[in-house]
MITORZA-831882 format. One line per 3 residues: number of its first residue (from 1); for each residue x negated, y, z of C-alpha. Coordinates in pm, 1 decimal. Each point is the difference from the previous one (the first is absolute). Layout:
BEGIN
NUM> X Y Z; ...
//
This chain:
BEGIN
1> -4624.6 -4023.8 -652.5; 213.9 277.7 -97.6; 165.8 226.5 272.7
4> 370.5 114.8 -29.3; 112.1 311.8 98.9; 296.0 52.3 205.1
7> 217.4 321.0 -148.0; 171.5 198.9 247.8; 247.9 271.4 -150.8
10> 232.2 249.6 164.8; 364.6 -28.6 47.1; 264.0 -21.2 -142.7
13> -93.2 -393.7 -33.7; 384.9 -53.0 -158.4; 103.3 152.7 -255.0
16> 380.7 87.2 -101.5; 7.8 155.0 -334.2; 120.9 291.3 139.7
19> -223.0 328.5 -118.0; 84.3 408.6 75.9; 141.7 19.2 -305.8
22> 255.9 -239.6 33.0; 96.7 86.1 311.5; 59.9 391.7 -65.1
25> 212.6 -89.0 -328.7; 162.5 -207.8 220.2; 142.0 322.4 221.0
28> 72.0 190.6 -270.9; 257.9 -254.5 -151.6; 115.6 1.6 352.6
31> 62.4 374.6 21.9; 149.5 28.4 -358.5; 381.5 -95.2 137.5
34> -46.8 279.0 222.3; -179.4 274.7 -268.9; 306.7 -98.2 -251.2
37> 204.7 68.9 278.5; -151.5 353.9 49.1; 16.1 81.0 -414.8
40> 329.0 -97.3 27.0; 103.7 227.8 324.4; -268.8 273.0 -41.2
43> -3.4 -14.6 -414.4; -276.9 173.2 -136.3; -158.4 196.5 260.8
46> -105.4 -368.4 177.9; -175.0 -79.1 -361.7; -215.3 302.9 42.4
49> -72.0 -6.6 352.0; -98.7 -395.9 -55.9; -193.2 50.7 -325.2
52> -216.4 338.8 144.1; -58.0 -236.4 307.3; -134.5 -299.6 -172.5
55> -197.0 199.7 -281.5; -183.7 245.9 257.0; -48.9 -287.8 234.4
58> -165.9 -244.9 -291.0; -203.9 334.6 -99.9; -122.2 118.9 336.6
61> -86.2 -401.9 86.5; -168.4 14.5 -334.3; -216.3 343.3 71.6
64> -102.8 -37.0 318.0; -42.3 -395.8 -1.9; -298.5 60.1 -275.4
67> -129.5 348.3 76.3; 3.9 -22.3 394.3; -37.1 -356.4 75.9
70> -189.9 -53.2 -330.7; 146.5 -298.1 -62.0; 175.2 -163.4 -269.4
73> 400.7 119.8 4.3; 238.9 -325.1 36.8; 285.9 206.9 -28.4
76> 206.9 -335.8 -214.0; -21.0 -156.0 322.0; 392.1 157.0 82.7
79> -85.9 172.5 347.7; -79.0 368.8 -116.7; 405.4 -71.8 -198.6
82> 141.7 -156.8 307.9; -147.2 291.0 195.5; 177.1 236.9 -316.9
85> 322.8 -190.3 84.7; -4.4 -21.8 358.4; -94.9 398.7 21.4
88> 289.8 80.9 -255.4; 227.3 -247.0 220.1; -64.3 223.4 344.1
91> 70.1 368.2 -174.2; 324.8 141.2 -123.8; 136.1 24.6 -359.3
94> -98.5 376.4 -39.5; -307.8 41.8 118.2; -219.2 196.4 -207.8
97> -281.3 -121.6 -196.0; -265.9 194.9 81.9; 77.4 -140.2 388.6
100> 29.5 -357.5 -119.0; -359.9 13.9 -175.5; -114.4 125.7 349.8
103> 156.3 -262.8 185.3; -157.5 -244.4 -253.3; -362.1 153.3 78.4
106> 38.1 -7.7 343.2; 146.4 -415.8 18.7; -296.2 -107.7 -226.3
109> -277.9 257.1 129.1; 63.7 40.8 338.5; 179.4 -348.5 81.5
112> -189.9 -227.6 -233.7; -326.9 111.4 -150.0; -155.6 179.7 313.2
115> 26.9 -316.1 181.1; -191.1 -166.5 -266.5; 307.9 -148.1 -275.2
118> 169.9 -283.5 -32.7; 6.8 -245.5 308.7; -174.7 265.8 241.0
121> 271.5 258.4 35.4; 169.1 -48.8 400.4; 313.8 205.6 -109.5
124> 213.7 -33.2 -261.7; -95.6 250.9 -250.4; 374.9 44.2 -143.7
127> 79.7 88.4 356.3; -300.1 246.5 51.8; 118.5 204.0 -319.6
130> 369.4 -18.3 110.4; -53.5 99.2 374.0; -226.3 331.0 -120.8
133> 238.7 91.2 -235.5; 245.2 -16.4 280.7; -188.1 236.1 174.1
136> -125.1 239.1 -256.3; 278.8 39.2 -184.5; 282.7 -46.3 281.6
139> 291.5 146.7 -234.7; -85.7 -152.8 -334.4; -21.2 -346.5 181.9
142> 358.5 52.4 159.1; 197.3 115.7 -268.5; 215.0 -300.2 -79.4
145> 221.4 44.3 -338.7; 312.6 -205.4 30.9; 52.2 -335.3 -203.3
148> 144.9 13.1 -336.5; 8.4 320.3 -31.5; -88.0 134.1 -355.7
151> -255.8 -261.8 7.9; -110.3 -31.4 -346.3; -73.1 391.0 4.4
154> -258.7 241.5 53.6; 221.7 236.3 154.1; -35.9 56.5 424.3
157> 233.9 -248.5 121.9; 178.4 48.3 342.7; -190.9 -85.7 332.4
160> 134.3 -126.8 318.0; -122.0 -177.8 332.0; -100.5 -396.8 -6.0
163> 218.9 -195.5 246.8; -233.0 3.3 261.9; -46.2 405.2 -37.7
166> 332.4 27.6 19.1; 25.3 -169.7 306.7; -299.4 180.1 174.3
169> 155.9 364.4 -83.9; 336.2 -102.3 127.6; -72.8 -115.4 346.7
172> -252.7 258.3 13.6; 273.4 239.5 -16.3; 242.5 -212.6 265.5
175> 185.8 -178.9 -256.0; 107.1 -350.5 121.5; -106.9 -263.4 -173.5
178> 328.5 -178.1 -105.8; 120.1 349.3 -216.4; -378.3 -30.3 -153.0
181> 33.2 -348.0 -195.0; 327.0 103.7 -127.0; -209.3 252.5 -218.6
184> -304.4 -247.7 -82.4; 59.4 -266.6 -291.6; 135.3 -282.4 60.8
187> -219.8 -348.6 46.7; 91.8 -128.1 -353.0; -123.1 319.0 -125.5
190> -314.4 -26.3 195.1; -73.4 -392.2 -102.0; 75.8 106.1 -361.4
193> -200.3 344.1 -11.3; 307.8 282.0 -61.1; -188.3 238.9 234.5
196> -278.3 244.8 39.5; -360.9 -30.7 119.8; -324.8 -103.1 -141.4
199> -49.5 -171.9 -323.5; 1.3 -372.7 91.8; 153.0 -3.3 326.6
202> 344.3 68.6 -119.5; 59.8 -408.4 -99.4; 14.2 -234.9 338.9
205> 123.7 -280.7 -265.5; -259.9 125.3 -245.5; -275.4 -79.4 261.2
208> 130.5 -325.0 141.8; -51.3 -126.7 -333.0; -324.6 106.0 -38.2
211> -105.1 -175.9 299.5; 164.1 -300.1 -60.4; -177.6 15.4 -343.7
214> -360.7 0.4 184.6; 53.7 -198.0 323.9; 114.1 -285.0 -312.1
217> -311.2 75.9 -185.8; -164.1 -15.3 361.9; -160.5 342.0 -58.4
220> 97.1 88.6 347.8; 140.8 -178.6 290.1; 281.9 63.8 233.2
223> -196.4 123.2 348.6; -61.4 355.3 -66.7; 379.9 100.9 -136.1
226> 196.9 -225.5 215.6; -202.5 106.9 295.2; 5.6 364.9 -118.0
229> 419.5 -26.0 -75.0; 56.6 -195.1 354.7; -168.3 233.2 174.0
232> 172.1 330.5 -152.9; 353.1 -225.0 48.5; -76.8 -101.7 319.2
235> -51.1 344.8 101.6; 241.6 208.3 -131.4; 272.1 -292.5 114.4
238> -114.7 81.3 331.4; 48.9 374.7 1.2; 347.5 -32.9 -174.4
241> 110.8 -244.9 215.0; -107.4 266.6 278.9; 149.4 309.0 -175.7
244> 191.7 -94.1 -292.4; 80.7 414.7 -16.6; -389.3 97.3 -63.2
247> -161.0 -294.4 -121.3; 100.9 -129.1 -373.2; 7.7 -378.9 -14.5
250> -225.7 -244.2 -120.3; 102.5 -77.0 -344.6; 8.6 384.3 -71.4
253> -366.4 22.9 31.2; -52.1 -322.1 -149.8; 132.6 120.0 -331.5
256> -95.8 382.2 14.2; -330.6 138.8 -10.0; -339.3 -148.8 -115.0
259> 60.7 -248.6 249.1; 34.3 -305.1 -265.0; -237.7 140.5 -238.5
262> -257.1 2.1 257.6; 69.0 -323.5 119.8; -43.3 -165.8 -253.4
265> -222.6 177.0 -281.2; -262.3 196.6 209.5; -90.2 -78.7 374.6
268> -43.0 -369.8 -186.6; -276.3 145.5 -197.1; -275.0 -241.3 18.6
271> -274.9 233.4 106.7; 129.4 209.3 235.7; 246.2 -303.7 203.0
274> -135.8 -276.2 203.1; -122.3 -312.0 -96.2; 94.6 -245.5 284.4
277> 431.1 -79.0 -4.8; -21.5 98.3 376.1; -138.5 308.6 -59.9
280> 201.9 75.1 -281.5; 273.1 -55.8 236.5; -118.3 223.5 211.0
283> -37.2 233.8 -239.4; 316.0 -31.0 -140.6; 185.1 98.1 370.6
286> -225.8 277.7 17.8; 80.2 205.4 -316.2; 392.7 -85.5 68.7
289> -15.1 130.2 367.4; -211.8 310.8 -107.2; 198.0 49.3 -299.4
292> 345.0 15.4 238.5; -151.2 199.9 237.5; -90.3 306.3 -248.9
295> 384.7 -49.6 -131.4; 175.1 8.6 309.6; -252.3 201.7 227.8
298> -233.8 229.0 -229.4; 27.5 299.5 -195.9; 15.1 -168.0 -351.0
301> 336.9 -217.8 -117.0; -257.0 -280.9 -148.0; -317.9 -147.8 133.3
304> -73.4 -333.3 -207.2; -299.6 184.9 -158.4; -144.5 156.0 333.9
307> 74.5 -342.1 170.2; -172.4 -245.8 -297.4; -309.4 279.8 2.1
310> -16.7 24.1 372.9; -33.2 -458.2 24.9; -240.1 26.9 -307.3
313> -236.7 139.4 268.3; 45.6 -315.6 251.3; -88.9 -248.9 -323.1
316> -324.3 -18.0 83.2; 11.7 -67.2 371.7; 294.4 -264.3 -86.3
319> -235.9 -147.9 -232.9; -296.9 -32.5 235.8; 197.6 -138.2 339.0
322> 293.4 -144.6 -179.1; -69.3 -321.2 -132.1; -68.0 -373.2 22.9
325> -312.8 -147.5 181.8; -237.0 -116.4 -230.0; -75.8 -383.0 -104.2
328> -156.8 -180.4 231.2; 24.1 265.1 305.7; 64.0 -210.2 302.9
331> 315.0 101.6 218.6; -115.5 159.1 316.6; 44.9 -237.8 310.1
//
């Protein structure tokens, strides 16, 4: 008699038709509403800032994927050029090359490959490189030019504070509040992208398309951003409703800052957010109340990138006490 083996393989058991690939070229027909947007505002210094980004990110994924991990480099797979775009998307217009090839090193280095590549990184790598720059090169990383502004030339195009600079300095120096938005651009300007800041956070409309784009494609779901957006709402509602004269209102920071373009393209990164909805939830909250508190409170006009970094550390702790009892685990009681 003839004995049949029983095959046991490991998960996944179902399988979507989804792969890496798909997913990343997914995200970067999302962002491309929001990098026309910047061509359009920025002109050619956005081309060169994104194309040095992407080509020194592809390279250094390339290099140090096959020379230090000694593996073989998978750099089609789109997430060394999302990481290109996302970097290019948190750094202004004018920032020098030489810094953004740095920055580059650093997000796929430090942020990615150290931890391993691919899948084992717990902090989003554009972030890393973003957040060093930040702090490296403090005056290159705040030098905003202004939108429109001799944009298809080479030439040093005027500078001025982002919204939510602007807004800092001023009460910093007693200035109320009220004669502070008269000088900041207007919402329509803000939802359309007429204003300074970093390459792809100028667009709030830009963005919203994007993620309509990908939560229709299913690439990511609604927990992290809405949570994320509620949260920094929620908040700053609160403390204008308590002092309208010091504290801007809600829909202000919802359309200024990296607070949309964090939402919804990078603490939704698959490695470094939570797999369970509730503790994407949870997750979500916390990088909105962090984020609010480094506005209103710190030292720095924006803290998206501190507060997605800073909830890239709980990941792993939300993953291991956050999620549903297993099959078959009877209820206690």
């Amino acid at each position: 008699m003839s004995t049949q083996f029983l095959t046991i393989s490991p998960s996944p058991h179902i399988h979507s038709g989804e792969s890496v690939n798909k997913l990343m070229y997914g995200v970067l027909i999302a962002l491309a509403p929001a990098l026309a947007v910047s061509f359009y505002v920025f002109g050619l210094g956005a081309v060169i800032v994104t194309l040095i980004a992407v080509l020194s990110c592809v390279f250094f994924e390339y290099i140090l994927t096959k020379y230090l991990l000694h593996r073989e480099p998978a750099i089609t797979d789109g997430s060394a050029v999302i990481t290109g775009v996302l970097l290019a998307f948190n750094v202004p217009s004018n920032l020098p090359w030489w810094i953004i090839i740095i920055g580059s090193l650093v997000a796929i280095g430090v942020g990615k490959i150290s931890f391993g590549g691919l899948g084992n990184n717990p902090f989003n790598p554009a972030l890393v490189g973003r957040v060093f720059l930040l702090i490296s090169f403090p005056v290159q990383m705040t030098s905003w030019p202004l939108p429109l502004e001799n944009a298809w030339q080479l030439a040093d195009a005027a500078t001025g504070a982002t919204p939510l600079g602007l807004i800092k300095e001023g009460l910093s120096t007693g200035k109320p509040l009220s004669d502070l938005m008269q000088e900041v651009p207007s919402y329509v300007s803000l939802l359309l992208g007429n204003v300074g800041g970093s390459v792809g956070e100028v667009s709030a409309l830009a963005l919203i398309i994007g993620v309509i784009y990908m939560l229709w494609k299913k690439i990511i779901t609604w927990h992290i951003p809405v949570a994320m957006l509620g949260t920094a709402f929620i908040f700053t509602g609160g403390l204008w409703l308590i002092n309208p004269e010091k504290f801007a209102d809600p829909v202000f920071h919802l359309l200024t800052g990296g607070l949309l373009l964090g939402a919804f393209f990078m603490a939704t990164d698959y490695v470094t957010s939570p797999m369970t909805t509730k503790a994407m939830l949870i997750f979500g909250a916390g990088v909105g109340f962090i984020t609010i508190v480094i506005r209103e409170f710190g030292s720095y006009p924006e803290g998206v990138s501190f507060a997605i970094l800073i909830m890239n550390g709980f990941v792993p702790l939300m993953n291991k006490y956050i999620k549903p009892k297993r099959f078959g685990v009877k209820k206690n009681g």
